[in-house]
Steps between C-alpha positions, in 0.01 A plus 500: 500500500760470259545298135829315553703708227788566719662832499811478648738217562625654895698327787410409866728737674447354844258416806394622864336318726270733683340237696447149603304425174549831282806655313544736263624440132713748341549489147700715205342588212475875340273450213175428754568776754427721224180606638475246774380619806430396907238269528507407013419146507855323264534152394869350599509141315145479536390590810311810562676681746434904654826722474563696785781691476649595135822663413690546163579147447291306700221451763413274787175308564376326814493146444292263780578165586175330303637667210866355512315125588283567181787636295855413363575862660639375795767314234657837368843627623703818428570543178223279319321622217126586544203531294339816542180653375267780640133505537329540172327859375191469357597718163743256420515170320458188635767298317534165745151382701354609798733444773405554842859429694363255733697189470360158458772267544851515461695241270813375377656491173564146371632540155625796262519420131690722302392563123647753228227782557339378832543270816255285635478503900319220634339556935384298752100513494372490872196278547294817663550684182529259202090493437550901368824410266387433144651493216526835292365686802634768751769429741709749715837384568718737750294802396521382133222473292529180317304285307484128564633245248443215627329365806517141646436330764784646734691763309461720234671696220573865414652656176720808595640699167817661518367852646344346811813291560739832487255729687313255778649262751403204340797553242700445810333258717632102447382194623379451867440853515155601629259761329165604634179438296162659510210361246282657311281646731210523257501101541491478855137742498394280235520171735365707745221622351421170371545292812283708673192376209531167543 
């Protein structure tokens, strides 16, 4: 579990195929292998990934091939920033939303309005996941937690202030890029809970 308050803006280092349909990911970043360990569950851009080995700067994780066809992590390249995040403690605050790192969709960005103290990104909003995308509710957005802004029929809006656009991806990312989302999973027990009264 994790909240979507990233930690650490890192980079994807490189990848290893280690089979037909598996590779592994390695990626730089030396604020999260703090205390990271074999086997720590760590969020890179939103998907919950397990570290296996860790060094000074960096780990790797095993990535499978459902994940890259369910992800925009098959998309990175040497050198590209990454959001990265590790598992939440249970002594600590909870400053984003639940976020589970299981990605719903992936989307891509179709507008960036710049303002004086704040930009407006506007995403895609895939069909399968636009009935948990409301207005003024939770949204994670490559490991970002995010609030929605606005939410139409095929797209909707996210306000990003000046810290999250210096110290997250999405201060980087441009049009056509592709993030991966995951909703509010306290919606999708709701509908199931419900569907299964009716």
């Amino acid at each position: 579990m994790f909240t979507g308050i990233i930690e650490e803006l890192g980079e994807m280092v490189g990848w290893t195929a280690t089979g037909d349909d598996s590779g592994l990911i390695a990626i730089r970043g030396k604020t999260v292998v703090d205390d990271l360990k074999h086997g720590d569950s760590i969020s890179v851009n939103g998907v919950c990934l397990t570290a296996v080995e860790i060094s000074a700067d960096g780990f790797t994780a095993d990535v499978m091939g459902e994940t890259l066809r369910r992800s925009s992590l098959g998309e990175l390249h040497p050198g590209d920033p990454v959001n990265l995040e590790r598992a939440a403690r249970l002594d600590s605050r909870l400053g984003g939303h639940l976020v589970q790192g299981h990605v719903d969709g992936v989307a891509r960005i179709v507008g960036r309005e710049p303002a004086e103290q704040w930009t407006t990104v506007r995403f895609e909003l895939p069909a399968a996941i636009r009935r948990y995308v409301v207005e003024k509710g939770s949204i994670t957005v490559d490991g970002v937690s995010l609030t929605v802004m606005e939410a139409g029929a095929d797209t909707f809006s996210v306000g990003l202030i000046p810290t999250t656009l210096s110290l997250t991806t999405l201060g980087h990312k441009q049009i056509g890029d592709l993030v991966n989302l995951e909703v509010d999973v306290i919606a999708k027990y709701v509908e199931r809970l419900l569907g299964e009264r009716s």
